[in-house]
N, C-alpha and C positions, 0 to 999 in steps of 0.2 A: 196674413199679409198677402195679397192679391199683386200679381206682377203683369202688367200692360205693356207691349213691347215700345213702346215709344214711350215709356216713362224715362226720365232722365235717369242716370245712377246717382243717388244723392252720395254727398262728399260724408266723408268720417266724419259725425259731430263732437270726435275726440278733438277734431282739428280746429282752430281755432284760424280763420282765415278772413284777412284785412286788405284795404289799400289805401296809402295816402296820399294825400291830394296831387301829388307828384305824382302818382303811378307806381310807386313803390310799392309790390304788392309781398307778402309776408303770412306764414303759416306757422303755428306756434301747438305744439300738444305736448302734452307731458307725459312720461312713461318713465319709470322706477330701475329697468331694468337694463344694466345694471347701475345701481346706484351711484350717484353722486357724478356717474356722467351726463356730458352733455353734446349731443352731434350737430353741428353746423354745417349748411352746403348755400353758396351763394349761385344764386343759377341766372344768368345773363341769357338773353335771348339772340344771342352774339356770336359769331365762328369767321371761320374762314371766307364761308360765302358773301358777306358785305364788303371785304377788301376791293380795294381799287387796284386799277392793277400796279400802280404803283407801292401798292401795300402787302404784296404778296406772300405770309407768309408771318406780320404782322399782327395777325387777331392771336398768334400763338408769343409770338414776340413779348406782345404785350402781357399775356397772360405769364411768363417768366417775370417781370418788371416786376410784378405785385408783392413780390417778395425779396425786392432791389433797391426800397430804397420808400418811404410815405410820408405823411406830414408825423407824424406818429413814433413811427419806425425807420432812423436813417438806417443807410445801407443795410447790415446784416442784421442788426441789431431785431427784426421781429422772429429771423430764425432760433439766434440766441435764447428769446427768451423763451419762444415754446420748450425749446430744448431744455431750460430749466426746468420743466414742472413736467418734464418725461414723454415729451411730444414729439415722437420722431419726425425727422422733416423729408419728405418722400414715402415713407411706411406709414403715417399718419396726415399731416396736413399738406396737402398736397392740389393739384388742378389738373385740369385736361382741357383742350380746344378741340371743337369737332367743326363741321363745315356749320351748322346752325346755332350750337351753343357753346357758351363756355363756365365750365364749373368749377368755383373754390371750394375743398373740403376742409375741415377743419373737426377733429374731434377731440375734445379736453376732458380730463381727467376727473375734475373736480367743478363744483360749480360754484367756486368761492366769489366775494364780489372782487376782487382785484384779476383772476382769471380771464371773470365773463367781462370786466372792463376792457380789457387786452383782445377779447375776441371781440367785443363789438368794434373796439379802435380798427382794428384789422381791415372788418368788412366795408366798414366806414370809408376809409381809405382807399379802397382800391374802386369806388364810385366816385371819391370825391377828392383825397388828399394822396394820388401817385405825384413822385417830383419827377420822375422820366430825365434826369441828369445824364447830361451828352457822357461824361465819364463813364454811368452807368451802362447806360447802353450799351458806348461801346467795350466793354467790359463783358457784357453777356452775349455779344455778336460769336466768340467761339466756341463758350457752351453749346450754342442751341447748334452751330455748325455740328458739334461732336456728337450734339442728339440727331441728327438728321443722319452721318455719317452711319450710326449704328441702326439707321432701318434701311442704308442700302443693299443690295444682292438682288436676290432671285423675289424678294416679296417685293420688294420695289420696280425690279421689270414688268412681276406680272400684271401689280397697276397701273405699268403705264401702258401695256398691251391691249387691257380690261376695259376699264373705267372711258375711254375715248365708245366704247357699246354699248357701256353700261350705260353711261350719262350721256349719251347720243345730244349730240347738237344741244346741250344743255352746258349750264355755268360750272355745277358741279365736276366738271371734268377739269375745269382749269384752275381749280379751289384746292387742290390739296392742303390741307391745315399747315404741316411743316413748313410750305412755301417753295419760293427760289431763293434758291441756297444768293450765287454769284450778284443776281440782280438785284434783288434785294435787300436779305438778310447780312451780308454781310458788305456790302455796298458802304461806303464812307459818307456821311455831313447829308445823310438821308430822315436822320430821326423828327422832321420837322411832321413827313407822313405818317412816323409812328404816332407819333402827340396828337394829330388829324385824327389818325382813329380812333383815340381814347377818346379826343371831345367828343367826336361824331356818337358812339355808340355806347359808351360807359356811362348809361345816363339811367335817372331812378325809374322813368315808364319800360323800360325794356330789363329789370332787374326784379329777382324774385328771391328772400330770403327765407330759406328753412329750417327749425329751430325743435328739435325733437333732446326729452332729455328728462333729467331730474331736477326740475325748474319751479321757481314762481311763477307760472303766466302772466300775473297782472306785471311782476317786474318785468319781465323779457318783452312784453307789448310797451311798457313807460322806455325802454332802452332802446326800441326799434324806432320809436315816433322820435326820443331823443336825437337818435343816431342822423336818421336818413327824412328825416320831414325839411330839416334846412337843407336838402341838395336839390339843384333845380335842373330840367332839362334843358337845352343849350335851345337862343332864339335859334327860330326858322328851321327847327329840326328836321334832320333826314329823314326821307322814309324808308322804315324798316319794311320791305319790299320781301316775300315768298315765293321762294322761285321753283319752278316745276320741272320735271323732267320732260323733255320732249316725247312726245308720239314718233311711231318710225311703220309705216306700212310693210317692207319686207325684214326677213326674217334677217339681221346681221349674225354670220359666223366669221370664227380666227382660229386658224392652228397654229400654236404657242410651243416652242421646241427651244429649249436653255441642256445648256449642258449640265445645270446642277437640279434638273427637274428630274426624281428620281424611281417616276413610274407614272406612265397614261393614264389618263383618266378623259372623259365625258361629262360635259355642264350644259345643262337646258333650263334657261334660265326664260322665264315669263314675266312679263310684268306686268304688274296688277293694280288696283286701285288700294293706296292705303287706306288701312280700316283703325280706327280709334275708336274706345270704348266710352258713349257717352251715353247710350241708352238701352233698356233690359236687352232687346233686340239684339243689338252690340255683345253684351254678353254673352248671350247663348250660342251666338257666331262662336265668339272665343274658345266655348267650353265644347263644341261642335267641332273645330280645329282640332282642338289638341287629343280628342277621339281620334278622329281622321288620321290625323299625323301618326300616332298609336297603330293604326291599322295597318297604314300602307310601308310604312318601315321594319312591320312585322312581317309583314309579305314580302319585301323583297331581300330582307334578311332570310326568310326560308329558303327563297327561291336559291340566293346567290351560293348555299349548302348543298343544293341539290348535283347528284353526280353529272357533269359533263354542263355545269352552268357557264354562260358565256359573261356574265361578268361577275367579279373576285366580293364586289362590295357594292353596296347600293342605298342612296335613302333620296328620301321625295321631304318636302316641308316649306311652307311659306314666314317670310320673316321680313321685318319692315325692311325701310329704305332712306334714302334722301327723298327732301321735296315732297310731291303729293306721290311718288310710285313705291308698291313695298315688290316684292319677290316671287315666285314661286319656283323651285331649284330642285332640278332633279338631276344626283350626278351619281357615277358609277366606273368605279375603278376594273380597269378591263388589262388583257393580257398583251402580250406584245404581238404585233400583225391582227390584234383580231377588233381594231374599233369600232369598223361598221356591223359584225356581231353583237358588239357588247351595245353599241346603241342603239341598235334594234331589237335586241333582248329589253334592255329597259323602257323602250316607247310601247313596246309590245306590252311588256306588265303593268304596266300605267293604263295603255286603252283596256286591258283585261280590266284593270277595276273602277274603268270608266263606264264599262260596258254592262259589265256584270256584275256589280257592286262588293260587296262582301259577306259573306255568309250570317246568318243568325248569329252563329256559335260564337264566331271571332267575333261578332261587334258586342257582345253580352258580356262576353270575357273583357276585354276592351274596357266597357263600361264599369264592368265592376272595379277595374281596376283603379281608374279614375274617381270612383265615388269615396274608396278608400284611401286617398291617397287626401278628397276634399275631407275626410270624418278626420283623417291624421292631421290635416292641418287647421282643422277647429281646435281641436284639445292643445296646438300648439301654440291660438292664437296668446296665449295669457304669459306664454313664456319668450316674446320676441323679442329682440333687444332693440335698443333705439338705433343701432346702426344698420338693422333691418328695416324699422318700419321706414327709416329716412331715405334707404335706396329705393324703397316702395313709390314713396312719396316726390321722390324724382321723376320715376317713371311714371307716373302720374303727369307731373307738369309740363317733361321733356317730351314725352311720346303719346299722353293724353290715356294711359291706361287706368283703369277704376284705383279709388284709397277708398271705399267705402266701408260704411261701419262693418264689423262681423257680426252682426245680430244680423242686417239683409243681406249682405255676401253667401252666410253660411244657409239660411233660409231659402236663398234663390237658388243657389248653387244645388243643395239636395233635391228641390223641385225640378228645377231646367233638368238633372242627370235624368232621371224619368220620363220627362218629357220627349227627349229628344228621339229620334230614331232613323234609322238606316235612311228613310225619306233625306233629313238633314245631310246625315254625312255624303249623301248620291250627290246633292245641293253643291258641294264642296269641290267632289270629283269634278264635276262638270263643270265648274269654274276653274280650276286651276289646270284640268288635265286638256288640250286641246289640239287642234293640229294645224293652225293660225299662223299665218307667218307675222301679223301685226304684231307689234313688241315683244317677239322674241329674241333671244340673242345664243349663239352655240358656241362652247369653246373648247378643243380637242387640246390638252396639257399633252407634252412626253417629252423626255431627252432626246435631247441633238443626235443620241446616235440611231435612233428607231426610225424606221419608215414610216411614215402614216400615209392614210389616202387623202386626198384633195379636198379641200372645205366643197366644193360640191358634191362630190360622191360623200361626206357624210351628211350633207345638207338632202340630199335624196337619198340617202337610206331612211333619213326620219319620216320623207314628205312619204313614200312611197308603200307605206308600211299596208296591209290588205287589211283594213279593220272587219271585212265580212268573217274573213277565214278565222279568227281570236275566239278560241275555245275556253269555256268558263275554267278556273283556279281549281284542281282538285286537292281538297287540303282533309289530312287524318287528323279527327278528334279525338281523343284520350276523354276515357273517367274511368278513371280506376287512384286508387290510393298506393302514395310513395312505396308503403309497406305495407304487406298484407299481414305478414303476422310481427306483433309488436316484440321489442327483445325483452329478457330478464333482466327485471330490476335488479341494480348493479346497492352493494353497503358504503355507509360511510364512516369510516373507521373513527375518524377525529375530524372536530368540526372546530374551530378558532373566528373568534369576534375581535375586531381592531378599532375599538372607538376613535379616535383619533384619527384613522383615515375615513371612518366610517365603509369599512371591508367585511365581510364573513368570507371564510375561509372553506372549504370542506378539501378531506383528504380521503377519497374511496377506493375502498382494497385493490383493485386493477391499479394502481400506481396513476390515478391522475388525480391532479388538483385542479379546484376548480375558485377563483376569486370574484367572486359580487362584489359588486359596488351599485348599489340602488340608490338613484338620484329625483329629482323634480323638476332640471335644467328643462328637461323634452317631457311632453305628457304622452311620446308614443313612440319612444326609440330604444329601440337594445343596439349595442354595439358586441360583438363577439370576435373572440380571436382564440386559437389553441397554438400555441408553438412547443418546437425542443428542440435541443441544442444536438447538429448532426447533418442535414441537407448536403450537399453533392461535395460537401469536403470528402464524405466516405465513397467516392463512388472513384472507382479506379482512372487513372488517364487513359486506359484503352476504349471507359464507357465514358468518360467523363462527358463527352456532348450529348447523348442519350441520356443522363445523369441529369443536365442544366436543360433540360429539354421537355421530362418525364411528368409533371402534371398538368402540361399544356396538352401535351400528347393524350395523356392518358385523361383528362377532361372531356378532350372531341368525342368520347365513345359516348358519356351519359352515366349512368349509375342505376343500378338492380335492374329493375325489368324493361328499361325505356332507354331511348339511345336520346340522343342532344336534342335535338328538335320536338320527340315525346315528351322530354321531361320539361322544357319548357312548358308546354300544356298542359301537365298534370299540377305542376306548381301554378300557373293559370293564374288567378288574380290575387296570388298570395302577394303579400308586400315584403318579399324575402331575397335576398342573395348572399350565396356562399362561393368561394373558392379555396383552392388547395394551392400553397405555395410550395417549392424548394427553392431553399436560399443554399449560398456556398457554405455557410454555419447553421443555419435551422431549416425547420419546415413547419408546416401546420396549415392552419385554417383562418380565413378571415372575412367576416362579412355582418350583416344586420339583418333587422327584422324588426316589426310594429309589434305590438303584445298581444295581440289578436294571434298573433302567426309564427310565435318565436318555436310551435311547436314542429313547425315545417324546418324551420330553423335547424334545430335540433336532429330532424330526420336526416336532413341534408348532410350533415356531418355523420352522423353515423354509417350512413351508405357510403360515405366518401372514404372507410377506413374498414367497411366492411365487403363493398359490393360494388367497387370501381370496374369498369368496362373497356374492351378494346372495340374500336371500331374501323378496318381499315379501308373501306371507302371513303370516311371521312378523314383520317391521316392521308391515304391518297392523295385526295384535295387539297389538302393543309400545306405539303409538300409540293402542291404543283405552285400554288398560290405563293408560299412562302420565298419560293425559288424566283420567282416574277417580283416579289418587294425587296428580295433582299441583292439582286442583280446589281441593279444602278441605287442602291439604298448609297452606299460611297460617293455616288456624285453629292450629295450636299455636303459641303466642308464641315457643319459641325458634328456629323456622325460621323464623316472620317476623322475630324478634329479628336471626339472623347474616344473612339479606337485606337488612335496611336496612344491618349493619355493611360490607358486604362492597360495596353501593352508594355507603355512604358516600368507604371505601377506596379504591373504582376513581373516585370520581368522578362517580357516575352514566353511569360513561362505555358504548356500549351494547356496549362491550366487558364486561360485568361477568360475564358468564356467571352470568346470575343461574337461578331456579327459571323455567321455563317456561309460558307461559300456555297456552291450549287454542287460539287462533288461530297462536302459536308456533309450538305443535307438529304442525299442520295444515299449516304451511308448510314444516315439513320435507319434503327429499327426498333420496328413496334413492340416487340417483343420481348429487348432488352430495354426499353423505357418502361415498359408494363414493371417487368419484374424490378427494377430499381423503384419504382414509384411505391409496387407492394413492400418492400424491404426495410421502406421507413413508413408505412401506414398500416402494415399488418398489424402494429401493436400500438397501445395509445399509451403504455405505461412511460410513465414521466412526462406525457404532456402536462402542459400546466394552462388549462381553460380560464379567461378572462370575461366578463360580461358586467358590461357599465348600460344603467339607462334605467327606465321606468317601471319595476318590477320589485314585487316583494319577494322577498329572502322565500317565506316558508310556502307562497305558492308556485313558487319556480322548482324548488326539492324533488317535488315527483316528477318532473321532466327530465331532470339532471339525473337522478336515481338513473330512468328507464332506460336514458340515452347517450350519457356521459357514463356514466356507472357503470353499464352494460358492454362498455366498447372492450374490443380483445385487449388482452396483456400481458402476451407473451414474452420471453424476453429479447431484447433488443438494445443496440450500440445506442447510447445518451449522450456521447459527446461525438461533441467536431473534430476532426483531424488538422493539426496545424503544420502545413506543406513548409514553415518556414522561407514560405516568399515574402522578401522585403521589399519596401521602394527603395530605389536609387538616392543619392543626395549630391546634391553640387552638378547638376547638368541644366544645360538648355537644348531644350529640343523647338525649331523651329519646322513646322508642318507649311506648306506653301501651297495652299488647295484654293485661297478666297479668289471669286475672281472681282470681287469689289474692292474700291482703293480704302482697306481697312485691315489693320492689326487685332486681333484679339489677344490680350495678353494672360496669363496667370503666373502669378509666384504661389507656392504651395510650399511651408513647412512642413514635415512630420518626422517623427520617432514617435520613441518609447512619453508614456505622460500618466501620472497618478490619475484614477480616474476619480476619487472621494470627491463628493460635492462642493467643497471650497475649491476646490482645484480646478472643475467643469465651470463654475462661475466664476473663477478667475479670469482663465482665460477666453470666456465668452466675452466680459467685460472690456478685454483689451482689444477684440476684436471691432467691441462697437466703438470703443476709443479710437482704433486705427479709421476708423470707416470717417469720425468725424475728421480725422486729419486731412484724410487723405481726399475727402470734398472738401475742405479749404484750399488745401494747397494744389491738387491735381485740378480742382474744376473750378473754384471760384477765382485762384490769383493764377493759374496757368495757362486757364482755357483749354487742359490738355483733351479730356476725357470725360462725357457727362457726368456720367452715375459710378467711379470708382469704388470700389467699398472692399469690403473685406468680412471674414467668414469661418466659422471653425465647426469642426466637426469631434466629438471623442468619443470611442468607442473602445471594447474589452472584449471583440470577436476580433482574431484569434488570439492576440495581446492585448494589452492598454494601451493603443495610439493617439494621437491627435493628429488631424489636418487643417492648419490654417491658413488659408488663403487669401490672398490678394487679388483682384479681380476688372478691368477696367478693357476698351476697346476706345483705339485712337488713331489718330494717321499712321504708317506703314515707317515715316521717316524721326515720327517722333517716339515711337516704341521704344528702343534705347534706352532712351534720355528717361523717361517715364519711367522705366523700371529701376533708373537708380535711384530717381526721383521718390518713388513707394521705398527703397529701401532704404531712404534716407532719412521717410517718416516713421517710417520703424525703428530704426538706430534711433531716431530723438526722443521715444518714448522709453528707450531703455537708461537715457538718462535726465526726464525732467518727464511727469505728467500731473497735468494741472488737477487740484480738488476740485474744480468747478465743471471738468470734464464726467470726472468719478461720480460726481453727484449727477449729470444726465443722466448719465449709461445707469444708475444703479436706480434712478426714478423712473425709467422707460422700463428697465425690467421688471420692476415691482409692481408698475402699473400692469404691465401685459401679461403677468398672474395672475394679479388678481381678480383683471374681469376673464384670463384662460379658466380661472378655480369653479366658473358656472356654466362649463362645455364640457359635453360628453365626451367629444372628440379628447379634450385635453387631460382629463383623465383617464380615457383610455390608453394613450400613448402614457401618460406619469405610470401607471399601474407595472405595464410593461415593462418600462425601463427599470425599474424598482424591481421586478423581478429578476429581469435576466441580470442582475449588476446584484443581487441578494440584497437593496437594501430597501426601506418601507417606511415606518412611521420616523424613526429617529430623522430625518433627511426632511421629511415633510413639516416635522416641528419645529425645526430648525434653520430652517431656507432664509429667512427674513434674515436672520441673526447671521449667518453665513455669506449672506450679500452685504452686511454690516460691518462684518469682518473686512471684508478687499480693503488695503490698502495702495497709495502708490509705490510706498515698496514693493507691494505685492504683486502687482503688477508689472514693475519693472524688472523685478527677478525672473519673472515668468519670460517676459521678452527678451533677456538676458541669455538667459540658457538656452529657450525653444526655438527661439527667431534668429537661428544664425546665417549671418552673408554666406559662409563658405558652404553650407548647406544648402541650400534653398535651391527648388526644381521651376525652373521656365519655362513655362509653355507657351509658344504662340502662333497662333495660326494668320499668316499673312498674305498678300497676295501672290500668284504663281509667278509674276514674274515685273 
């Protein structure tokens, strides 16, 4: 196969891609995985930006309506039914409005024909059969108020700070998708322009339907020409108009200072020509990028390690945009007083590898990393599921990015990697990296209480920079191997086989166990974990922050013969990562690896419990740095919000392992972190090793042997310490930090709770019951609070507890009232819930097992849990049968006993005054 750079990129001929005479255009492919589903996305070529300004606010408006009311579907009645056949409404079918499109998702379970009649009615509907009833409307006017309410604060100033630069003299500035709340949105006897905008724009040429699944094709094309060949586009249609970002000859800067802005930073932002991938050319740009990107991120991640660095954090990367402009962003988190350092340090390492490009070494490493990251994702293509290929396939339509087959994807892709070279990536630097005041924009973040310097003094530190004086990158290569001399092969005393879970077992004389679980989900993933029960409950209150501290610490040194920075290079283009935890109950390891590389994998961990390192130039740093984030870390309410919750839960006890002060973290030391960290990794005896993913049992043995087998196994404390802190019950604590007009609220049950798996799905079950309630009553007939829901957690570190939560954010004067409102829908379930509820809740969870039963991820987490709780196959044979079980007794016993008024803890965080 011969690649021409101006060859088009041909489309997947898995796809089956049409339009009818309307304009109606439609993509149809079939994929197995996972069976019996089927994913829908309707994509409108539609947003914010076409509103008039009397509609402000509208393109989102209406995307709410879709599911308010159709020829099809009155009022609630299409939520009902998905929820019938286990369809959550916001976790599953759900929409979004952006300034240019707007998307319905929709994914069903099954692809029976009464289903897929219901999902075509749907889509059908919302092009052709919306009733937009005045009632309705204004019914949904305080919904969308309470969704808007919850994106105001600090991220709401910052775009309206922003976005007037960003979208310089352009539309997009005055399109926010949410809208105007007063003028329009919530505006009375106005819906004459909501209905305007449906004619106007809900029309089948600007409408794209997507149809990925376990399907008939030839039915799902007879169902689409069915559905949408009768809708017609409106006489004398609009034009749908594409609107661009303005050009701006000098450079716009703003320094941005909020009181809940919790540490400075620097933004250099470019703007550039968006790029879409439509032919080889195109491609090889893309796969050239994300090299680049690769490079220059690794570089000023070194740099920002180095002693006496002027700034804390740093990354460079291009990414689209609105309109025809995408990005180029280069930002860096800097210290206090020191901005025009820290942005001259950054424009400086950017002209450094504009100038001087980047070494052999790093761009080889680089590339190989990348070529195995394309070989990992060939062997993956056979395992993607349809909810994969479909977001693909959006972005596809939405952003114009390749769906091509994997026979020329993977072809081209191992070619271009070869092809490309340092020439390319120079290509890139010098495009994005510049010193242009045309389309730039600079924006200086910090808290109200900092000084900064004047937008021109940092506007001339960037112009003024000496590019003669910019001395080439001296960067240390490594080659040498993890380990020089390999350890002794470790016995395995007893080995055990679990059909049923499909587990092998091994138990090797050092006291660790090790649980396989070989799958076919991924054709190139291991997942790895080792835990024990023990982490910083054993560490005394005098070490205890040193304790919660100790393998973060004791990570910055590195491992055997290489400090942090070496050992990233010796690991080099492995496709591997490990880390060491300490929890307040366990500790261990957690990380992955491809099958190529599980043997670094392996190394890693064994160094991490044999040959951990102190490094305190880099603690140094850690510490100067950490003291700089964790200063004004408390200006954002919801880190002071979960601080006081988390003080309240421990008790204030000075076990809370709360956020650290700067006298704290001055009192840290390396020394006694070292030794705490040695104290639970000196020995592995009683760890218990996890590994799910692509690997056979008996050729993984000799790894395990050499380097599992082989770890020390002295003896050492196995259990946790239980301090006997309890939460409180029957308080409200109200926190007054927001400075937006917004309540966040929490009710939170807990005690003592049987943890046995009828028990854990009981009260998950009631939880999704509550969540349905409490979106009828709180959001649809109260207009209190968007997204209400509710939440349980149970665990068996240090007891059996349960936490079930209530959850919701709403005006400051309706909090109150709302909270007795949740606990009024709580009381009614403890006396009356409906079968027709139990069968949602119990067909969503069945559903969301079954396609979880084909993710690595998800058994890796079941494995787990089934450990540390001692239980395994009996639990796993039995789950079906045991969600079959719930009754509304069942449930309402459980909300009886656990969910009581006089108990329940309030949290809420409101505005300061």
């Amino acid at each position: 196969m011969q690649f021409v750079n101006a060859q088009i990129i041909p489309l997947n001929p898995s796809v089956k891609k049409k339009q009818l005479d309307n304009g109606f255009t439609y993509y149809i492919q079939k994929n197995t995985t996972p069976s019996k589903e089927v994913q829908f996305r309707l994509i409108l070529n539609v947003g914010s930006i076409l509103e008039d300004e009397d509609q402000r606010g509208f393109a989102h408006f209406l995307e709410h309506m879709a599911f308010n009311g159709s020829k099809h579907f009155p009022k609630n009645a299409l939520i009902e039914y998905f929820q019938s056949i286990g369809v959550e409404f916001g976790g599953d079918i759900n929409a979004y409005t952006g300034y240019d499109e707007t998307v319905y998702m929709l994914p069903i379970p099954n692809n029976e024909k009464e289903t897929l009649d219901n999902a075509f009615l749907f889509f059908s509907d919302i092009l052709g059969g919306l009733t937009l009833d005045k009632e309705d409307i204004d019914a949904e006017r305080g919904i969308i108020h309470e969704e808007w309410r919850t994106t105001t604060g600090l991220s709401d100033r910052l775009k309206k700070n922003m976005y007037p630069l960003l979208y310089y003299n352009s539309r997009y500035k005055d399109r926010l998708p949410i809208g105007l709340m007063d003028e329009v949105v919530m505006k009375q006897d106005n819906e004459e322009a909501l209905r305007r905008f449906y004619r106007d724009w809900y029309r089948p040429d600007l409408a794209t339907l997507l149809v990925i699944g376990d399907i008939d094709e030839e039915d799902i094309e007879k169902r689409v020409k069915a559905s949408f060949s009768g809708i017609t586009n409106p006489i004398n249609e609009r034009e749908r108009v594409n609107y661009n970002i303005a050009n701006h000859d000098q450079t716009l800067i703003k320094n941005i200072q909020d009181e809940e802005i919790t540490s400075t930073s620097v933004k250099i932002i470019t703007k550039i020509p968006k790029h879409k991938e439509k032919t080889v050319e195109d491609l090889k740009r893309s796969v050239a990028n994300i090299i680049y990107t690769y490079l220059v991120n690794e570089r000023l991640s070194e740099v920002s390690k180095q002693k006496g660095a002027a700034f804390m954090y740093a990354q460079s990367f291009a990414q689209g945009g609105s309109g025809d402009k995408g990005r180029y962003i280069s930002t860096a988190s800097v210290k206090s007083g020191s901005v025009i350092e820290g942005v001259e340090a950054l424009q400086k390492e950017l002209y450094r590898i504009k100038k001087y490009g980047f070494s052999s070494e790093e761009f080889e490493r680089k590339k190989s990393i990348f070529e195995k990251d394309v070989k990992t994702s060939i062997l993956e293509q056979s395992t993607l599921t349809s909810a994969q290929y479909i977001n693909m396939l959006m972005n596809h339509v939405i952003y114009g990015e390749e769906y091509t087959s994997t026979e020329f994807k993977n072809k081209f892709l191992l070619d271009v990697i070869n092809q490309i070279t340092l020439d390319d990536i120079q290509r890139l630097a010098d495009e994005y990296i510049n010193d242009r005041e045309k389309n730039r924009v600079v924006f200086v973040t910090a808290p109200s209480s900092e000084k900064i310097p004047t937008e021109q003094d940092v506007l001339k530190a960037i112009n003024h920079i000496n590019y003669d004086e910019i001395t080439p990158y001296e960067s240390e290569e490594i080659d040498a191997p993890l380990l020089t001399t390999l350890p002794q092969k470790g016995n395995v005393k007893k080995e055990e086989k679990d059909n049923v879970l499909g587990t092998t077992t091994l138990y090797y004389e050092n006291g660790v166990k090790v649980i396989l679980k070989p799958t076919t989900y991924k054709k190139d993933e291991i997942r790895f974990t080792g835990r024990r029960n023990g982490g910083y409950s054993l560490a005394s209150d005098e070490d205890f922050n040193n304790a919660t501290m100790a393998n973060t610490l004791v990570e910055l040194g590195g491992l055997g013969d290489f400090n942090q920075q070496q050992l990233e290079k010796v690991v080099g283009d492995k496709r591997v990562a490990l880390s060491s935890f300490i929890h307040r109950y366990t500790e261990g390891v957690s990380g992955f690896s491809n099958v190529g590389d599980v043997e670094t994998l392996l190394q890693l961990n064994y160094l991490m419990f044999t040959a951990p390192r102190k490094d305190r130039d880099q603690f140094d740093r850690f510490i100067e740095n950490k003291k700089e984030f964790n200063k004004n870390s408390m200006n954002d309410p919801e880190t002071y919000f979960t601080d006081e919750i988390n003080k309240v839960m421990m008790e204030n006890s000075p076990r809370t392992a709360t956020l650290l002060t700067t006298n704290q973290l001055d009192e840290l030391d390396l020394d006694k972190a070292y030794d705490f960290y040695k104290s639970r990794f000196n020995s592995a005896n009683g760890m218990v090793f996890i590994m799910v993913g692509s690997f056979e049992v008996d050729h993984l043995k000799p790894l395990l042997d050499q380097y599992l087998g082989s770890l020390p196994s002295g003896p050492i404390v196995k259990k946790y310490k239980d301090h006997g802190i309890r939460p409180p019950h029957g308080k409200i604590v109200d926190v007054k930090k927001n400075t937006a007009d917004k309540t966040k609220v929490i009710l939170r049950f807990t005690g003592k709770y049987p943890t046995a798996q009828e028990d854990r799905i009981g009260i998950q079950l009631l939880s999704d019951i509550a969540t349905i309630r409490l979106t009828k009553v709180i959001r649809e007939e109260m207009g209190g609070a968007y997204a209400p829901f509710a939440s349980v957690y149970v665990d068996n570190l240090p007891y059996s507890y349960y936490q079930f939560n209530i959850l919701f954010t709403t005006s400051p004067d309706q909090a109150v009232e709302l909270r007795s409102v949740a606990l009024s829908v709580i009381n009614d379930l403890k006396d009356e819930i409906k079968e027709e509820d139990i069968d949602k809740v119990k067909k969503s969870l069945l559903n969301h097992r079954s396609k979880s039963l084909e993710n690595n991820g998800y058994w890796f987490k079941l494995l787990s849990n089934y450990n540390q709780r001692g239980e395994g196959r009996e639990q796993f044979e039995n789950y079906s049968k045991d969600v079959d079980k719930i009754t509304a007794k069942k449930l309402q016993s459980i909300a009886k006993k656990y969910l009581k008024d006089s108990e329940v803890l309030t949290f809420m965080l409101s505005p300061q005054n």
